[in-house]
C-alpha positions as CSV (number, residue, x, y, z in Angstrom):
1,X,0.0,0.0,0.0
2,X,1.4,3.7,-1.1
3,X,2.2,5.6,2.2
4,X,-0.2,8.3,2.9
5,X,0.7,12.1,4.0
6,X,0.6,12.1,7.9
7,X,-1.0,15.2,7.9
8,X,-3.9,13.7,6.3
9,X,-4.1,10.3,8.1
10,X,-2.7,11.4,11.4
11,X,-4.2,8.3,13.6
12,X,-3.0,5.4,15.4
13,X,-4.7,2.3,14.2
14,X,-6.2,-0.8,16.1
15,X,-6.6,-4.3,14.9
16,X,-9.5,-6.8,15.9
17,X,-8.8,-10.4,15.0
18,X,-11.8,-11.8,13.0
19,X,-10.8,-15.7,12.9
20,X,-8.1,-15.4,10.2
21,X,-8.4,-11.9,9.1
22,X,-7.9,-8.8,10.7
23,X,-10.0,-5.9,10.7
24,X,-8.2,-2.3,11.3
25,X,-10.2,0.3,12.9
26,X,-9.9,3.8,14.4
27,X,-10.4,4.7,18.8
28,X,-9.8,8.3,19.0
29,X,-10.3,10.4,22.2
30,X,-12.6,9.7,25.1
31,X,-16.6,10.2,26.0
32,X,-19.7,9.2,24.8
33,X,-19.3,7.0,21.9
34,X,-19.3,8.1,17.9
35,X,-19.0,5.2,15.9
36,X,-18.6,6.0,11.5
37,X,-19.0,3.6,9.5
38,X,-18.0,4.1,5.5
39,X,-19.0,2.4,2.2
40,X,-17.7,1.6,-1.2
41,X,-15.2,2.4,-2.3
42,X,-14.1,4.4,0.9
43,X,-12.7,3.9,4.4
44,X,-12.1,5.1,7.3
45,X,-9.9,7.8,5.8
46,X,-13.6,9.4,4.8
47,X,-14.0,10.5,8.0
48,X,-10.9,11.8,9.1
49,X,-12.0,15.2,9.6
50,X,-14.8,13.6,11.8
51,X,-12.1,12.4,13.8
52,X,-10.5,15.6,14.2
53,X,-13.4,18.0,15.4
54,X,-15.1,15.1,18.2
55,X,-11.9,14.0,19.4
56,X,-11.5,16.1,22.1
57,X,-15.2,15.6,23.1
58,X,-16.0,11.9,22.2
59,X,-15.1,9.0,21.8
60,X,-15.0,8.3,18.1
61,X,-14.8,4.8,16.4
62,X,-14.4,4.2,12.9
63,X,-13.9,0.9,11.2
64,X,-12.6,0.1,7.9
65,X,-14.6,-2.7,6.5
66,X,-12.6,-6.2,5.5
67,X,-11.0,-5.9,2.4
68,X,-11.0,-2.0,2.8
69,X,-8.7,0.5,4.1
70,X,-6.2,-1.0,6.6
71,X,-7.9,-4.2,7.0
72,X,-7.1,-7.6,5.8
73,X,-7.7,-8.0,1.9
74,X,-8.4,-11.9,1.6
75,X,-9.4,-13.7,-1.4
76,X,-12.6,-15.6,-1.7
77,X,-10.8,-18.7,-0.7
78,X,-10.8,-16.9,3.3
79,X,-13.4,-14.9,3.6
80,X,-17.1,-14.0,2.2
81,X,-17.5,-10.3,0.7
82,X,-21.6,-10.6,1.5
83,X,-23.6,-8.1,3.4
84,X,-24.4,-10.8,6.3
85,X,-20.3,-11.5,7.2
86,X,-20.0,-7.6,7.3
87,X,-22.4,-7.5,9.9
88,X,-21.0,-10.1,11.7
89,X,-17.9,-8.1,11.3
90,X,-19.4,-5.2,12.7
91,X,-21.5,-6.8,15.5
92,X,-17.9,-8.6,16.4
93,X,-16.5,-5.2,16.8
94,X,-19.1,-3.9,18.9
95,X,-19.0,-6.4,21.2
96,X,-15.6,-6.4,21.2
97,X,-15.8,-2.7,22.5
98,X,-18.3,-2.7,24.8
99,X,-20.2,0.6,23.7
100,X,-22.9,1.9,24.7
101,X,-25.0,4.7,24.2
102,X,-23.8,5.0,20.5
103,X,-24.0,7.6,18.2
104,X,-23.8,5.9,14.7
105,X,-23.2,7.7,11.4
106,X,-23.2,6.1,8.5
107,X,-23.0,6.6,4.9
108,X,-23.1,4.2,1.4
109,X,-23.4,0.5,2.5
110,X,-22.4,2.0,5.8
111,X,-25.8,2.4,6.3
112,X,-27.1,-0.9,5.3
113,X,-24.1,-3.0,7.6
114,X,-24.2,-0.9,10.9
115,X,-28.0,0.1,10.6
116,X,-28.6,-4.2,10.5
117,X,-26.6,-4.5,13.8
118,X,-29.1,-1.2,15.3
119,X,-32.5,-2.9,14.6
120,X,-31.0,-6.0,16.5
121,X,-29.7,-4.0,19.3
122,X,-31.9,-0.8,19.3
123,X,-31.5,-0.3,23.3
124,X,-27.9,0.2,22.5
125,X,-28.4,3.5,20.1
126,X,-27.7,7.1,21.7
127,X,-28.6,9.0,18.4
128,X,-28.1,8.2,14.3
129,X,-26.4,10.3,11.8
130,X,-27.6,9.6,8.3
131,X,-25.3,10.7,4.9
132,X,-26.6,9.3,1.5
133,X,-27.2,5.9,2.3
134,X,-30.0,3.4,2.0
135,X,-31.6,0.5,4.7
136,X,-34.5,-0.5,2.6
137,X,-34.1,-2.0,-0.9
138,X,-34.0,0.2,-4.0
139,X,-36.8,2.4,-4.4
140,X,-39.5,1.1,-6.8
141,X,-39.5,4.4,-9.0
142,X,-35.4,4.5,-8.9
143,X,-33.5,2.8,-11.5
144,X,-30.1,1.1,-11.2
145,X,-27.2,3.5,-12.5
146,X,-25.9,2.2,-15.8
147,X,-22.4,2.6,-14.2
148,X,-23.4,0.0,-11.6
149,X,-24.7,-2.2,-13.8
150,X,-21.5,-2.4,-15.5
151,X,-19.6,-3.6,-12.9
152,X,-22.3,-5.6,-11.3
153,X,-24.1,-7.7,-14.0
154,X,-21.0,-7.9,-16.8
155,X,-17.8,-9.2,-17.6
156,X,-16.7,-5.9,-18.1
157,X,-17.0,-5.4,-14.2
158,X,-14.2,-7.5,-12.7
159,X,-11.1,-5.7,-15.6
160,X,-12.4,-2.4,-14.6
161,X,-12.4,-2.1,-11.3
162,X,-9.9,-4.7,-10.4
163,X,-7.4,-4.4,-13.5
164,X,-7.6,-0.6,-13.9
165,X,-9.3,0.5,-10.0
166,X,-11.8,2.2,-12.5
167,X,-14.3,2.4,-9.2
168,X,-12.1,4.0,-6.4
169,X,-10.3,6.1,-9.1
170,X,-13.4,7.6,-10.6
171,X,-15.5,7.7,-7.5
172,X,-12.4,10.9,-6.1
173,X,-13.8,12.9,-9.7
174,X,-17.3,12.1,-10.2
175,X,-18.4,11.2,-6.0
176,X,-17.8,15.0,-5.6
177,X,-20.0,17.8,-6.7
178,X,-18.8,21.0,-5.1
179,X,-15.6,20.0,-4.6
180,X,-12.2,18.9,-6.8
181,X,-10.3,16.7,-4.8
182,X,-6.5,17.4,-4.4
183,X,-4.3,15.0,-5.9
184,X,-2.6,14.2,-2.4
185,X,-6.7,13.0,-1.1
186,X,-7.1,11.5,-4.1
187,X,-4.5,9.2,-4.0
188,X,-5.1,8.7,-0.1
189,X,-8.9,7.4,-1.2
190,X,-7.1,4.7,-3.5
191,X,-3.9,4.0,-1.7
192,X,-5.3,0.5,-0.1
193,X,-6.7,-0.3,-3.3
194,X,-3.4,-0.8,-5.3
195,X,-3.0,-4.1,-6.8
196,X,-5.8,-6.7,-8.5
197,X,-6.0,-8.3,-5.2
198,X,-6.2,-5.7,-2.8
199,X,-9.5,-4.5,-5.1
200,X,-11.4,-7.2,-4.3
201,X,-14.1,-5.7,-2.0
202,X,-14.8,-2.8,-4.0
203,X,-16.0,-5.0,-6.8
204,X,-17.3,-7.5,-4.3
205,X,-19.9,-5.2,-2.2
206,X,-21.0,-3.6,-5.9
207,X,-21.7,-7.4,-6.7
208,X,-23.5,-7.9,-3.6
209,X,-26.0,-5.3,-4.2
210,X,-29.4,-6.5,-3.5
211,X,-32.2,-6.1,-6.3
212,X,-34.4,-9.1,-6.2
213,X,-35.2,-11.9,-3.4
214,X,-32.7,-14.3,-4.9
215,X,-30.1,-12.0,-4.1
216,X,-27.6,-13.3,-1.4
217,X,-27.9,-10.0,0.5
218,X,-32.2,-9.7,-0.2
219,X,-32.8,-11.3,2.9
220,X,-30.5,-9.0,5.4
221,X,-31.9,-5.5,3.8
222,X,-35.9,-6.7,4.0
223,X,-34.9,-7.9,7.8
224,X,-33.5,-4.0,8.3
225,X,-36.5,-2.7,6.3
226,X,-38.6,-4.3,8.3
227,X,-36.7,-3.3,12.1
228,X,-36.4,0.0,11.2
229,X,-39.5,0.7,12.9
230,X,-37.6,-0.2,16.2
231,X,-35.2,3.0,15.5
232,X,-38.4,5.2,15.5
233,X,-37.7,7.1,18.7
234,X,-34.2,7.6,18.4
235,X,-33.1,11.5,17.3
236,X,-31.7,11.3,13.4
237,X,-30.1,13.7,11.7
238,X,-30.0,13.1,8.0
239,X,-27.2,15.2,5.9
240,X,-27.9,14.4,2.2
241,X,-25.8,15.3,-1.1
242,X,-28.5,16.4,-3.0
243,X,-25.6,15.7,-6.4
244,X,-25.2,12.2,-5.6
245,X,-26.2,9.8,-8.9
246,X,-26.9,6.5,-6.8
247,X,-28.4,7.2,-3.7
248,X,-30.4,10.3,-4.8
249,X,-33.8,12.1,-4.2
250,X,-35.8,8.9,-4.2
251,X,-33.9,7.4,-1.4
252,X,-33.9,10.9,0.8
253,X,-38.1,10.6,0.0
254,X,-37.5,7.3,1.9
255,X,-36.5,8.5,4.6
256,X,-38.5,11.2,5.0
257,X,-41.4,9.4,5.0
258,X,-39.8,6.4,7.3
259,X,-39.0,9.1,9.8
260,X,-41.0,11.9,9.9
261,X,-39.0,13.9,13.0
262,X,-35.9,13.3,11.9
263,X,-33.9,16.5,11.1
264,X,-32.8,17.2,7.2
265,X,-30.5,18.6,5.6
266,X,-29.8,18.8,1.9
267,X,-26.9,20.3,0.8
268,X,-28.3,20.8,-3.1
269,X,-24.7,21.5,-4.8
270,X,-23.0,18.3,-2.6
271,X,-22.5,14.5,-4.4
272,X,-21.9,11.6,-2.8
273,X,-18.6,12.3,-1.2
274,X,-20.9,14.6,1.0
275,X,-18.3,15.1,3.8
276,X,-15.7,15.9,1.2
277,X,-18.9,18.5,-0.4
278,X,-19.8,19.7,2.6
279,X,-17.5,18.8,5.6
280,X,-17.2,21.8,7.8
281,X,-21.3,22.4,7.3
282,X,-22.1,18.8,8.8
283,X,-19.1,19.0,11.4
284,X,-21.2,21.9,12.9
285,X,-24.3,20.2,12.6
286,X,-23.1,17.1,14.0
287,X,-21.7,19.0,17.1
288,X,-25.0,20.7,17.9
289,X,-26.7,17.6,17.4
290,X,-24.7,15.6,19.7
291,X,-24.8,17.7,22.1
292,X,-29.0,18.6,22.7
């Protein structure tokens, strides 16, 4: 893996043993507990500037999925890239903490991997942060993006992303609306992601996207659909790129009408990369809504 600038990455990494991998994950500062969770094709590098504001205030937890980030990169041979293992991963991690009282944000299959592990241990959520992600299947008048399809449903797929690391690479230019990346965070976004191998999630969770009940992941997103009514009481604050191409309008409608209370904001000129669009305006939010 290429080294990344200190200055960006400035954290001293943990390891959890996972049977014969390891996931690598970030435990910054003390306090009530703030646990991020990232997506594809991101890790815990997306929420480094989290890190940096709640530090001093919280505890802050950030994983970086199997296959991603600092974590182990098996191949299919030692481990299974499917939504049900991550949350086993994830669950594993929890336990292994011991939190408490969490305060979970999540973003891209973020959402779909930590939110599984909330409807299964509601008692155990504080408050939920919500950026541009999903916990329900795709919307019924929202279409697949051609650009997922690709990768997901052709041969194509598997030479782009894993020959040429066409889906990391691209996501640092088109994941960002209002925003052009530096070529220093750019590379920092694809730095674990260097070699055929060490892609292997980022095609793997596009793979594993769930459209229909035969699906391997179908089952784990219509049990959180369903036990999302258990998260009905707890304070949300949702902070939504209102630029992003996958998880768009139709899935904010979602959650708008799932919960009703929850507070919303849409930052209209933001893409997916919403904390890269629009970091220091849902730093401040986050504070004040951590703190009521």
């Amino acid at each position: 893996m290429r080294e990344i600038a200190p200055h960006l990455y400035p954290f001293e990494g943990r390891f959890l043993e996972l049977g014969a991998v390891r996931m690598h994950y970030l435990d910054e500062g003390q306090g009530e507990p703030v646990v991020a969770v990232h997506g594809n094709p991101t890790w815990s590098f997306y929420y480094r500037e989290m890190v940096r504001a709640l530090r001093d205030t919280h505890r802050v937890v950030v994983p970086d999925h199997v296959g991603c980030g600092l974590s182990d990169k098996p191949g299919d041979d030692r481990y299974r890239y499917t939504l049900e293992r991550r949350v086993e991963d994830f669950t594993a991690l929890m336990n292994h903490l011991a939190l408490d009282g969490v305060n979970l944000v999540v973003h891209d299959w973020g959402g779909a991997i930590a939110l599984t592990w909330a409807v299964r241990n509601p008692t155990l959520i504080h408050r939920l942060v919500i950026l541009n992600t999903a916990a329900f299947p795709m919307p019924d008048d929202k279409r697949m993006p051609w650009q997922l399809s690709l990768v997901r449903d052709t041969p194509l797929g598997p030479l782009l992303v894993r020959g040429f690391n066409a889906f990391a690479r691209g996501a640092t230019r088109d994941a960002c609306a209002r925003t052009r990346l530096t070529r220093e965070v750019r590379d920092a976004y694809c730095a674990p992601y260097d070699s055929w191998a060490n892609r292997i999630a980022t095609l793997r969770f596009v793979q594993d996207i769930p459209l229909s009940s035969s699906d391997p992941a179908y089952p784990v997103i219509s049990e959180l659909e369903q036990g999302l009514v258990r998260l009905a009481d707890i304070p949300m604050l949702i902070c939504w790129g209102g630029k992003d191409f996958v998880f768009d309008d139709h899935f904010l409608a979602e959650w708008r009408q799932r919960f009703p209370a929850a507070e919303v904001h849409r930052f209209a000129d933001a893409g997916h990369y919403v904390m890269e669009d629009a970091s220091s305006e849902i730093i401040e939010l986050v504070r004040r809504f951590l703190s009521q």
